[in-house]
N, C-alpha and C positions, 0 to 999 in steps of 0.2 A: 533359377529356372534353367533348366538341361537343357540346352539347343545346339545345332549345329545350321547354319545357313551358307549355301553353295550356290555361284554360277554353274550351269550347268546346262545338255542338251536335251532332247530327246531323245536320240540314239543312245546316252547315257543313261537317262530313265529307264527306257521300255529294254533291259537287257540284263541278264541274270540275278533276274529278281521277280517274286511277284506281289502284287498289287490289290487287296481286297477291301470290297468296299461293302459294309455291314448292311442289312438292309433297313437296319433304323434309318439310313441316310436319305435324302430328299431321291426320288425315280429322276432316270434319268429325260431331262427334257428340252436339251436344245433342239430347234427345228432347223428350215431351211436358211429364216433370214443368220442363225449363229455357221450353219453349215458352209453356206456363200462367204461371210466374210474372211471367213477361216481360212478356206482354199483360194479366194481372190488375193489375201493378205501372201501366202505363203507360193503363188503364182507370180509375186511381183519379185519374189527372189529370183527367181529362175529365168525371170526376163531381166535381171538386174538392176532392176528399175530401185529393189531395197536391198542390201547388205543382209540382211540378216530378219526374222521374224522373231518377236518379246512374247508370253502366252504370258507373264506375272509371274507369281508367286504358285508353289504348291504345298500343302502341309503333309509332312506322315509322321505319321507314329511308327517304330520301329519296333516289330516283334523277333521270336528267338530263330535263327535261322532253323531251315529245314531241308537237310539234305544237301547242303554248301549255299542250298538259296537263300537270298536276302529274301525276308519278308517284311509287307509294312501295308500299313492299314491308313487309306488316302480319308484326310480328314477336312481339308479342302482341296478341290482340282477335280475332283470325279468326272464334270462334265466336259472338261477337256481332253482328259485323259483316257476317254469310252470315246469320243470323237475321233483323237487322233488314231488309237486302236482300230477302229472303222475304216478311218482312210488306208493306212497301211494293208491293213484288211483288202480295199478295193483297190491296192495296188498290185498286190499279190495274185488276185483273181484277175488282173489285167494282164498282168505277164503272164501269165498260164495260159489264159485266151489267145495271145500271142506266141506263143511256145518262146519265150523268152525264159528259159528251164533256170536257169545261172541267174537270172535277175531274182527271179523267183525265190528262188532258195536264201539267197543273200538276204530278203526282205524275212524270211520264217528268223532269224534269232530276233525280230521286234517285235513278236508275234507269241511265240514261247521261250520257254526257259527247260534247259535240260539237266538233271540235277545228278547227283554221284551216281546213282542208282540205274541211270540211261534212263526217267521217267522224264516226259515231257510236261508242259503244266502251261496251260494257259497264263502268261503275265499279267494281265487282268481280268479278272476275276469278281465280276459284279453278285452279288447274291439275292440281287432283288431283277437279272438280265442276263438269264439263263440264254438265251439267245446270240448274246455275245458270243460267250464262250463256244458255241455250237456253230457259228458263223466262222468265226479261225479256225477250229478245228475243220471245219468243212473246206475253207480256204486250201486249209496244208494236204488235205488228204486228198482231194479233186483232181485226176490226170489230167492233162492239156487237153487231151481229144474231151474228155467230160468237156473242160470248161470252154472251150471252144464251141460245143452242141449245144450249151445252155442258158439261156441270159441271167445277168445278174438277178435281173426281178424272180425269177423261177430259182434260182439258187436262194437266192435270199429268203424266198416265203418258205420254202422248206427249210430251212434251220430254224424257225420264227416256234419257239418254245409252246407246247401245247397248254392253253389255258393262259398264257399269258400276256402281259400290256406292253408288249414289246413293239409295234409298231412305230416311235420314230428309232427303234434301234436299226428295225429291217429299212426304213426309209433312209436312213441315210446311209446307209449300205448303197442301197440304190441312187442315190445322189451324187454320188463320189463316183461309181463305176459309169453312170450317164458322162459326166465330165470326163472320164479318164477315156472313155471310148474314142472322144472327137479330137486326141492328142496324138502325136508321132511318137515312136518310140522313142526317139532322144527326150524328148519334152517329157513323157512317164519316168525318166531314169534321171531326170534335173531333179522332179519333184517328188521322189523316194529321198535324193540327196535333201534336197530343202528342208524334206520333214524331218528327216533325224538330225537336222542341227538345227530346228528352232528353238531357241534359248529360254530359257526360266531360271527361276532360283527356288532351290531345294530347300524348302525348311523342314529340317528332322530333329523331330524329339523322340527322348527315351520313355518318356511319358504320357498318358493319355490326358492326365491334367492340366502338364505344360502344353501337350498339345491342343487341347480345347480351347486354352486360356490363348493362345495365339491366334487361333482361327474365331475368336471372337473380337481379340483387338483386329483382326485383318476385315472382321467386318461391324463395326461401329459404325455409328450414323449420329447427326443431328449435332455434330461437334465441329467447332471452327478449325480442331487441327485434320490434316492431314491422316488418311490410314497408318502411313510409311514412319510418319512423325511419331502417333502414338505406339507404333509397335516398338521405334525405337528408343521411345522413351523409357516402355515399360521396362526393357531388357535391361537396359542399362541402369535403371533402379532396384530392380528385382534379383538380376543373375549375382550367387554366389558361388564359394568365396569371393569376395570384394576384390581379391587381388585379379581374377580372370576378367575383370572388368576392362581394362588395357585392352585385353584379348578380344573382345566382343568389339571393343571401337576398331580395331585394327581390320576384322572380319566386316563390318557396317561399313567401313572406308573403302573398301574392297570391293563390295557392293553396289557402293552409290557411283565407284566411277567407273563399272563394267556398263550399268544399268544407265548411269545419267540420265535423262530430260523421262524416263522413264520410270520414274520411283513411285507415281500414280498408280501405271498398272502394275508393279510389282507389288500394291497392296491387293490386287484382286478384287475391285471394289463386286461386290456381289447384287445379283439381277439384274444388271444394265445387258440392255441389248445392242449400243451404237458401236459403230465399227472402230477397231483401231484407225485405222486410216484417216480418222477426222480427228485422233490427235485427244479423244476423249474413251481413251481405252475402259473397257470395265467388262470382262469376263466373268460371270458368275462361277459360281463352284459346278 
C-alpha cells in the first residue's frame, strides 16, 4: 500500500492546493454543538490556556496537479475541513468589517489558491456546497465599506446557492462572525494565528483503493483493538516492497511521538459528537 503520513498544520493544508470533495460523499453536517467545541477548543490557544489544538487524522487522495496546483480529493476530514474554511472565511469578513485591509489579505491565500495562469480557485471545493465556494468568493470580493454596511446574516443568505440544502453551511458562517464580532482586534489576529497552526496528520495516497482501504481501517468498530493500532497494523503487514517497511516504522515513530496521549484522535474515530476537551476526542469526517 502507497501512503505517505505527515504532522502537519492547517496553514500547510489550506495553501496552494485544492481540495475536492465528490458529491458521493456524506453532505456536510456538523451543527452548533461541533461549531462551539471547535472554536472553544482553538480559543484556549489564544488564552494559552493549550499549546496547541489536534483536529486527527485526514485522508486524501492525490490527483494530477493542475496548473502548478496540488490537487486531492479529501476522503476523510471533509467536515473539518468545510468548518475550518467557514471560520477563516468569518475571519476575513471580520477584518473587512473592521478595515483591517493587511489582515484581511493575509488571511485570502487560506481561502484560495492562485495557479501559473494568475487564475484563482477556491481551495475547497465541495460539489454537493455550492455555497461554500460563493461565500469566499464573496468574502474576497466585498469592499470594507460593503462589509462594514452589511451583516454577516445578510451577507451569508445571499451567497446561500439557489435550490440548495445549504443551510448549516450559511449558519455557521453566521456563528463564527456572531463570535468574532464580540472580540478585540488583537484577540481576531491570535485566532487567524491559532487556526492556521492547528495540527493534524496528513494521510496521502496515490490511490483511491489504498485510500478507501485506510479511511475504512480509520473507521472500524466493534473491535477490542484500537483505530490507531489497526491502521498500524495493516500497513506494516500490507506495505511493499518488504524492505520500505523500516521506512513506515521510522514514519509511525514519528508520529506517535509528535502526536503522543493523542493516537485516539489521530484515528478520527467517526460520528462522535463529545468535545475534545473531555479527553474523548472523536471528530467525524
Amino acid at each position: 500500500m502507497a501512503f505517505e503520513a505527515r504532522q502537519s498544520t492547517v496553514g500547510k493544508l489550506l495553501n496552494d492546493s485544492i481540495y475536492r470533495i465528490p458529491r458521493n460523499q456524506r453532505a456536510y453536517v456538523w451543527d452548533e454543538h461541533n461549531w462551539k467545541d471547535l472554536f472553544e477548543d482553538i480559543k484556549l490557544v489564544t488564552e494559552e490556556v493549550a499549546t496547541s489544538h489536534f483536529i486527527g487524522s485526514i485522508v486524501l487522495m492525490e490527483e494530477e496537479e493542475e496548473d502548478s496546483l496540488g490537487v486531492f480529493t479529501i476522503i476523510d476530514g471533509q467536515q473539518r475541513v468545510i468548518t475550518l474554511t467557514l471560520l477563516l472565511s468569518s475571519l476575513m469578513f471580520a477584518f473587512k468589517k473592521r478595515n483591517m485591509i493587511n489582515h484581511a489579505n493575509g488571511t485570502k491565500k487560506y481561502l484560495v489558491a492562485i495557479d501559473t495562469k494568475d487564475v484563482e480557485h477556491a481551495i475547497v471545493a465541495p460539489e454537493n456546497h455550492l455555497s461554500l465556494t460563493r461565500i469566499v468568493e464573496g468574502v474576497i470580493a466585498i469592499s470594507p465599506e460593503d462589509a462594514a454596511a452589511m451583516s454577516a446574516v445578510a451577507f451569508s443568505k445571499s451567497k446561500r446557492a439557489s435550490g440548495s440544502k445549504d443551510e448549516l453551511i450559511v449558519k455557521a458562517f453566521q456563528y463564527f462572525s456572531a463570535s468574532f464580532a464580540k472580540m478585540k482586534d488583537e484577540e481576531l489576529l491570535a485566532f487567524r494565528d491559532a487556526v492556521i497552526s492547528v495540527a493534524y496528520v496528513n494521510i496521502k495516497s496515490s490511490s483511491e483503493e489504498d485510500s478507501y482501504t485506510i479511511f475504512e481501517i480509520l473507521n472500524a468498530r466493534g473491535i477490542e483493538l484500537e483505530d490507531h493500532e489497526l491502521l498500524k497494523n495493516y500497513i506494516m503487514r500490507y506495505i511493499h516492497p518488504i524492505e520500505k517497511r523500516d521506512d513506515a516504522k521510522q514514519v509511525w515513530s514519528e508520529i506517535e511521538a509528535t502526536v503522543g496521549s493523542n493516537m485516539k484522535a489521530f484515528a478520527s474515530l467517526r460520528n462522535s459528537k463529545i468535545s475534545p476537551r473531555s479527553r474523548r476526542q472523536g471528530w467525524s469526517i
